[in-house]
C-alpha positions as CSV (number, residue, x, y, z in Angstrom):
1,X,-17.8,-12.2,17.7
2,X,-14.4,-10.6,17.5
3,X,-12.5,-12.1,14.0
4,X,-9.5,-13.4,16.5
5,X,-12.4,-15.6,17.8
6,X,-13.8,-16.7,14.8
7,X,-10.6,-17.8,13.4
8,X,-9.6,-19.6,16.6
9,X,-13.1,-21.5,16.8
10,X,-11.9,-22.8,12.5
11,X,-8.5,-23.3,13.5
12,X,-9.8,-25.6,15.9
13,X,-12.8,-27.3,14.1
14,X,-9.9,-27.5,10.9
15,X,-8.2,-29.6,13.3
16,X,-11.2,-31.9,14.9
17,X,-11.6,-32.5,10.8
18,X,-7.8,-32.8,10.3
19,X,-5.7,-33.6,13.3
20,X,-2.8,-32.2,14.3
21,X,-0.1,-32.3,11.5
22,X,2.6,-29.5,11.1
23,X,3.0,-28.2,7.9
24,X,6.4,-28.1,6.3
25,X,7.9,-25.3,4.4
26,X,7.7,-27.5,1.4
27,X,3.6,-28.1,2.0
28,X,3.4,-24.5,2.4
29,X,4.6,-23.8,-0.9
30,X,2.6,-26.6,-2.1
31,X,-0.6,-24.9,-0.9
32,X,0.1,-21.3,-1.7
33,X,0.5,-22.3,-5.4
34,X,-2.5,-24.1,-5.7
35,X,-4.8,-22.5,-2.9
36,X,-5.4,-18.8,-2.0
37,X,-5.8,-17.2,1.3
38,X,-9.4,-16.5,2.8
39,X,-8.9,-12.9,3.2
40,X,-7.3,-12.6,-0.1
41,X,-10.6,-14.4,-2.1
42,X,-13.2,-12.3,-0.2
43,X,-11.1,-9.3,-1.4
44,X,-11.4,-10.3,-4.6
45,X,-15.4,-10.8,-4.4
46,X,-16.3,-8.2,-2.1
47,X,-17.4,-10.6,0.7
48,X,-16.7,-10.0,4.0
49,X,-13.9,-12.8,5.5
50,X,-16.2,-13.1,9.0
51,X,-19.2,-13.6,7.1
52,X,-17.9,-16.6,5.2
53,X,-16.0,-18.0,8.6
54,X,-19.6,-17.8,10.1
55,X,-21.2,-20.1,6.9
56,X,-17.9,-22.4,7.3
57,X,-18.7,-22.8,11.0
58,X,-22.4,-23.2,10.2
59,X,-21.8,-26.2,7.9
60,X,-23.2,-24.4,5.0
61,X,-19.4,-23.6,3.3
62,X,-16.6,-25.7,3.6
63,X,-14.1,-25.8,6.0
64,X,-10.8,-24.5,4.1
65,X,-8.3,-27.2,2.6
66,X,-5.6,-26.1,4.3
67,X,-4.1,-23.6,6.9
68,X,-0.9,-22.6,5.8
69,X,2.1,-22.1,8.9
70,X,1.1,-18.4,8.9
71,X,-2.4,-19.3,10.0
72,X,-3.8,-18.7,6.5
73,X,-7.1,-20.0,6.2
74,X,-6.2,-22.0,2.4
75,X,-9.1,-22.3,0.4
76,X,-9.3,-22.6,-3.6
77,X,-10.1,-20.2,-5.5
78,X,-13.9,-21.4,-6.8
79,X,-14.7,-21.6,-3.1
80,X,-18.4,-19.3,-4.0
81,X,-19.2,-20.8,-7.5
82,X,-21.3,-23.9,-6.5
83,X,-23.2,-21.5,-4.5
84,X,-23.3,-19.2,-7.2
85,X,-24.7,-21.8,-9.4
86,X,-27.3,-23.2,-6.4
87,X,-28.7,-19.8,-6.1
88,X,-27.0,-18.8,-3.4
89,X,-26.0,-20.8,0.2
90,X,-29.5,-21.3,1.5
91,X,-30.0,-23.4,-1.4
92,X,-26.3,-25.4,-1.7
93,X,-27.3,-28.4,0.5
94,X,-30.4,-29.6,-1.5
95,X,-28.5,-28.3,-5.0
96,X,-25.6,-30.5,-4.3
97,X,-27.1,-33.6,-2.7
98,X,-29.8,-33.9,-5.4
99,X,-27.0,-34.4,-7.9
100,X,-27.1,-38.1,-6.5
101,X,-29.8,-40.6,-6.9
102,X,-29.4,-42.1,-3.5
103,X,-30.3,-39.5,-0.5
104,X,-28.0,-41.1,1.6
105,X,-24.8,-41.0,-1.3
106,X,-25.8,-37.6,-1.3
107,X,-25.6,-36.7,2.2
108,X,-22.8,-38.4,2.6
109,X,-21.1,-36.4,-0.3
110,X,-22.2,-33.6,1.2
111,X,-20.3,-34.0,4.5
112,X,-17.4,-34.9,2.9
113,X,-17.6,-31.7,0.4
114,X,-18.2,-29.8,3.8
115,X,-15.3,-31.1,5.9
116,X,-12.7,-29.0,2.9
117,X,-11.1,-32.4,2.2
118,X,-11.5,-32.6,-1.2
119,X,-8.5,-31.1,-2.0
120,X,-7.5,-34.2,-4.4
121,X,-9.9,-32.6,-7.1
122,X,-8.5,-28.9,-8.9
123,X,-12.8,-28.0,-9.2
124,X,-14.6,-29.8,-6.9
125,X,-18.4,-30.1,-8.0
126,X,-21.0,-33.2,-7.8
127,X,-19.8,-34.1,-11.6
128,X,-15.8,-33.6,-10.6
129,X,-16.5,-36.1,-7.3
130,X,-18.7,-38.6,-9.3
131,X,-16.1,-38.8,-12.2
132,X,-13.4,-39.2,-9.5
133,X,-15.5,-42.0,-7.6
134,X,-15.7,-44.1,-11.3
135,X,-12.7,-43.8,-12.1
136,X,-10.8,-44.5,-9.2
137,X,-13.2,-47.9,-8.9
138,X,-12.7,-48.6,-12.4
139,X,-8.9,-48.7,-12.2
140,X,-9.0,-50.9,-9.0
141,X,-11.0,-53.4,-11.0
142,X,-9.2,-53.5,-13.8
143,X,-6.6,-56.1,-12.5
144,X,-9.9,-58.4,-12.8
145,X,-11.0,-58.1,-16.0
146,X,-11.3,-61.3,-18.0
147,X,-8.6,-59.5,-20.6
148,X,-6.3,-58.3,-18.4
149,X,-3.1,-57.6,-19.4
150,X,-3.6,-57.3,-23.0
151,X,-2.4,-54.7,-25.3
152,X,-6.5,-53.7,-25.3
153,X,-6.6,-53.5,-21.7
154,X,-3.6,-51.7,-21.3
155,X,-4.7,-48.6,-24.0
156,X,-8.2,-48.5,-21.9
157,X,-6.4,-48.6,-18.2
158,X,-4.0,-45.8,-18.8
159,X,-6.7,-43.9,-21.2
160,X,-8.6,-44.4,-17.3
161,X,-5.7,-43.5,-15.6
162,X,-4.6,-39.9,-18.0
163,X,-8.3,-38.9,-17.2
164,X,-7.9,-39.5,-13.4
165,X,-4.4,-37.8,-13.9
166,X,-5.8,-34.8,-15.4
167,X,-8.3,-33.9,-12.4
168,X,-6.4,-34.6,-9.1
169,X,-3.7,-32.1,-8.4
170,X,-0.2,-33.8,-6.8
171,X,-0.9,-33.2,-2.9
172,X,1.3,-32.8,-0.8
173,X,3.0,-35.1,2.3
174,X,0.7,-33.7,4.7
175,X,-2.5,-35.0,2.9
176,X,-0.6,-38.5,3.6
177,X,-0.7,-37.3,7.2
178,X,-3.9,-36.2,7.8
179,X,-5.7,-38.9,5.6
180,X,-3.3,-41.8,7.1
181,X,-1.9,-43.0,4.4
182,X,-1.5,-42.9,0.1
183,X,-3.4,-40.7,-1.6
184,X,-5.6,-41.5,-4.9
185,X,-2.9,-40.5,-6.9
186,X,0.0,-42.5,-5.4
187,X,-2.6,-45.7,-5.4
188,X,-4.4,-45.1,-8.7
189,X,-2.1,-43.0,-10.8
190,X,1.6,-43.4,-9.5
191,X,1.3,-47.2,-9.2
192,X,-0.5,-48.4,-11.6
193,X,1.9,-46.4,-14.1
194,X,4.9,-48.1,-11.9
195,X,3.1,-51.7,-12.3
196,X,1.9,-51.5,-15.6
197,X,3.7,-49.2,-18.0
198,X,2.9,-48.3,-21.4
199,X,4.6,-50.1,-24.0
């Protein structure tokens, strides 16, 4: 399959996954300083750029976290090391997914690690995603807790929020496009900062 066709069949799964959102100069810049181009990775690692379009199509890579206004297939720059670590792609699926007690968590983790949306984690891995999932579910508890609003309560929220902080990158306005709304970080970092500051 010519590579003109293979990167016409992503562009258009990218977009099933997606929808159709324009990217702004501004997202652009966004991207390029926190993603690297396809071509430009397999460069790097001596891989051939069809090869891993082929694995992306396959469902056994995921789908790149962005495409840039040049068409740039935007991936980061890890893309091969939970492979790596699996033993290679034939074995990612049943690496990753065993990383969760539940088989269904696990396949549904999988999916979502497949569909390149995780781009709200800097290194995405079954540890980075699990952490995420706590923490995120601990700070939208924490307006419940019998001692909430005390100085306590306060020290532990943020110290939940700094760790939250540290993983997810910023995004960009069209993640709030294509995922419909605020991200993580304006719901779980931004906000709660907003609504309950540090002394």
């Amino acid at each position: 399959m010519p590579e003109t066709e293979l990167k016409q069949r992503l562009f258009e799964r990218f977009q099933e996954v997606n929808g159709d959102h324009p990217m702004t100069d501004a997202d652009d810049v966004y991207v390029s300083a926190q993603f690297i181009a396809l071509e430009e990775l397999c460069a790097a690692h001596g891989r051939e750029a069809d090869a891993v379009r082929r694995l992306m199509l396959g469902r056994r890579l995921p789908l790149p976290g962005y495409l840039r206004s040049d068409g740039a297939e935007m991936v980061p720059a890890d893309l091969f090391a939970l492979a790596d670590e699996a033993g290679g792609v034939d074995l990612l699926e049943a690496w990753f997914t065993a990383h969760w007690t539940d088989p269904v968590t696990g396949r549904a983790e999988w999916h979502a690690y497949l569909s390149g949306q995780y781009v709200c984690l800097h290194s995405v891995t079954p540890a980075s995603i699990q952490r995420k999932d706590h923490l995120t579910t601990a700070i939208g508890a924490a307006a419940g807790e019998p001692d909430a609003g005390s100085a306590q309560w306060l020290e532990r929220l943020h110290a939940l929020v700094d760790e939250l902080d540290a993983l997810e990158p910023a995004f960009t306005a069209y993640d709030r496009l294509r995922f419909g709304g605020p991200t993580s970080r304006d719901t779980c970092i931004d906000a709660i900062r907003v609504r309950f500051p540090r002394p």
